[in-house]
C-alpha positions in Angstrom: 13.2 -15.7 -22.4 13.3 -14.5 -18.5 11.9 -11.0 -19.7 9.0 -13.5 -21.2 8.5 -15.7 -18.2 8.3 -12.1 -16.1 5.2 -11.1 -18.3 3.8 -14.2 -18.0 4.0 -14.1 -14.4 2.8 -11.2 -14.0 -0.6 -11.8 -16.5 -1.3 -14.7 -14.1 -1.1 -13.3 -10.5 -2.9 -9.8 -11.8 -5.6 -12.0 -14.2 -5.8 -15.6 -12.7 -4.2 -15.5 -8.9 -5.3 -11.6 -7.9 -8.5 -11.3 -10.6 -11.2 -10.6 -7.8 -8.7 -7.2 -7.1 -8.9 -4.3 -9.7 -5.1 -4.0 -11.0 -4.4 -0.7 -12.7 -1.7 -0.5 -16.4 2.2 -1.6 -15.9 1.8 -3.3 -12.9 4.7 -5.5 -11.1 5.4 -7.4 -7.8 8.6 -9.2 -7.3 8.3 -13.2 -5.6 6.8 -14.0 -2.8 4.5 -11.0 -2.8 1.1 -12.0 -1.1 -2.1 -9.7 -1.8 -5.5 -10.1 0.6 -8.3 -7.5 1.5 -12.0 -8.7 3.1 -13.4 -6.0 0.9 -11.1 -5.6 -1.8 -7.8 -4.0 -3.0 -7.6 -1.5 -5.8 -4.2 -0.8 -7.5 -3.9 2.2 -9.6 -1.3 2.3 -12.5 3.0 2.4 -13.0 2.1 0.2 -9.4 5.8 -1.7 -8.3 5.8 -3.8 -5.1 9.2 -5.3 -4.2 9.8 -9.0 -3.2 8.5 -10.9 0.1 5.9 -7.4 0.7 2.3 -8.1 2.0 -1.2 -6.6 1.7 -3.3 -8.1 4.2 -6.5 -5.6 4.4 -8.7 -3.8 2.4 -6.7 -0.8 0.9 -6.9 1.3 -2.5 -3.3 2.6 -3.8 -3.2 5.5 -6.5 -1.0 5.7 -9.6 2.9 5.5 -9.8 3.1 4.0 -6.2 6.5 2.3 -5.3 6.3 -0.2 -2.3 9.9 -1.5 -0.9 10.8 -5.2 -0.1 9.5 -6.7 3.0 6.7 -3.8 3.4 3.5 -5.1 5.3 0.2 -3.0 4.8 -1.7 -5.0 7.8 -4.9 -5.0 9.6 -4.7 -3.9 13.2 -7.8 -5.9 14.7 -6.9 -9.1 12.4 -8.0 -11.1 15.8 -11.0 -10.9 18.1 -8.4 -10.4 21.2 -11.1 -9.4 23.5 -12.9 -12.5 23.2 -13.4 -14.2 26.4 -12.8 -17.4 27.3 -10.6 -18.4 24.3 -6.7 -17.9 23.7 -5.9 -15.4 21.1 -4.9 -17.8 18.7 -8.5 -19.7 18.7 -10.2 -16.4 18.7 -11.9 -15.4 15.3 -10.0 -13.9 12.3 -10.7 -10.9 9.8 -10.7 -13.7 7.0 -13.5 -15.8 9.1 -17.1 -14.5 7.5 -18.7 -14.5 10.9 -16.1 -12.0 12.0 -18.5 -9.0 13.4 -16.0 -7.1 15.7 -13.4 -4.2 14.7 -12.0 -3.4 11.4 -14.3 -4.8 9.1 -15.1 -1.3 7.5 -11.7 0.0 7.6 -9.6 0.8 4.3 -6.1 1.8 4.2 -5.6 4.6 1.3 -2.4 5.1 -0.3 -2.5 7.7 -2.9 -0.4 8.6 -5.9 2.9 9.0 -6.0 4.0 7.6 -2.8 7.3 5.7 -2.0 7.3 3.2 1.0 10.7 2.1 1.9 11.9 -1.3 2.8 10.7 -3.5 5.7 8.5 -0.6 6.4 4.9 -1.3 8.1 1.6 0.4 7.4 -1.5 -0.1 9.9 -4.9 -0.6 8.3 -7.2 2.1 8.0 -4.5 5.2 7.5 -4.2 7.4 4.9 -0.6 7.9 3.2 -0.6 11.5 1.7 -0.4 12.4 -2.3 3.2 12.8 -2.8 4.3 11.1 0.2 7.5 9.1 1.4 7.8 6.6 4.1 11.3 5.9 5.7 12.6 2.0 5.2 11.5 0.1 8.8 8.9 2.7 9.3 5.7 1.6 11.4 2.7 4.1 10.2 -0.3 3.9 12.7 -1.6 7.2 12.1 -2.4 9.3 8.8 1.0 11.1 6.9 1.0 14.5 5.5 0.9 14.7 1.7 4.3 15.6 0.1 6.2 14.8 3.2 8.4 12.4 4.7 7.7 10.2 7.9 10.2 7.7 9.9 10.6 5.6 12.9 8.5 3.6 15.2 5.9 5.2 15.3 6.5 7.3 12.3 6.6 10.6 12.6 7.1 13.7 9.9 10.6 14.4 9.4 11.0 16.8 7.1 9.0 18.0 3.7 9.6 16.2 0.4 10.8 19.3 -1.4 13.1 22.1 0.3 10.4 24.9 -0.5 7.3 25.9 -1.1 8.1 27.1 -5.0 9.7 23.8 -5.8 6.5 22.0 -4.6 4.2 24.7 -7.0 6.9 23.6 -9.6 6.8 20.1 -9.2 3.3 20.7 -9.3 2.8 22.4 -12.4 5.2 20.0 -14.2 3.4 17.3 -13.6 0.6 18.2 -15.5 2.7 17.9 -18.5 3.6 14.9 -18.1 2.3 12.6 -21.1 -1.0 10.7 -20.2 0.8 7.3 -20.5 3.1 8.7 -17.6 0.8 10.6 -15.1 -1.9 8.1 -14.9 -4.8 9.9 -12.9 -2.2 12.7 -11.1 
């Protein structure tokens, strides 16, 4: 029955709730998971996004993505702040359709194969690297290397995701056995 009510749930917020979005295959989001982009999201396939995360600008995410609870993928010009005359608060908004100042053309990308730990926070209009990992409470406000690992506030690269160069060619090469079912668009 709760296995049931999980599909269900899932069938609304990707076909009723998120429809305007383009939703790749086997795709999940835990509760309170809230989705928003001025210019759209895309969400490739084998997509997972833990409980209480955000998307709150236009991004595209590849195939077999994993996304942490309590990660935020955020605009960083959400408010006109450099209007004058007006506190931030009554400035205007990203969401407001007379908006004309920054960030209206930018797109965050997350490509395949990434992992984005918890509470971790990604800036609009970087790109996260094929491959890559982001450290849990992470704040990403420039572009990450692909197979490698960034941390810290501001995130910086840490170390590689594999120890050497032939198990990255390895990793490589197996992935293109994968079944289809399984690799998605690798």
């Amino acid at each position: 029955m709760v296995r049931t009510l999980k599909k269900i749930r899932i069938l609304y917020l990707k076909h009723v709730k998120w429809r305007k979005y383009a939703i790749g295959k086997n795709f999940y989001v835990g509760q309170r998971v809230y989705l928003w982009g001025r210019n759209g999201i895309r969400i490739g396939d084998n997509f997972y996004m833990g409980r209480d995360s955000q998307i709150e600008t236009s991004c595209t995410i590849g195939n077999n993505v994993i996304v942490g609870n309590k990660v935020g993928i955020i605009g960083k010009y959400d408010h006109h702040y450099q209007t004058l005359g007006l506190p931030i608060r009554l400035t205007p908004r990203i969401r407001d359709e007379d908006y004309a100042w920054k960030g209206l053309e930018e797109i965050t990308r997350i490509e395949d194969d990434v992992w984005i730990g918890y509470g971790a926070i990604i800036l609009s209009g970087v790109t996260v690297g094929l491959g890559s990992i982001i450290a849990a409470g992470s704040l990403v406000t420039k572009n990450v290397e692909p197979y490698s690992i960034y941390g810290g506030n501001p995130a910086k690269k840490i170390g590689n995701r594999f120890d050497s160069e032939e198990d990255l060619k390895k990793h490589k090469e197996l992935l293109k056995l994968l079944p289809t079912h399984l690799k998605g668009k690798l």
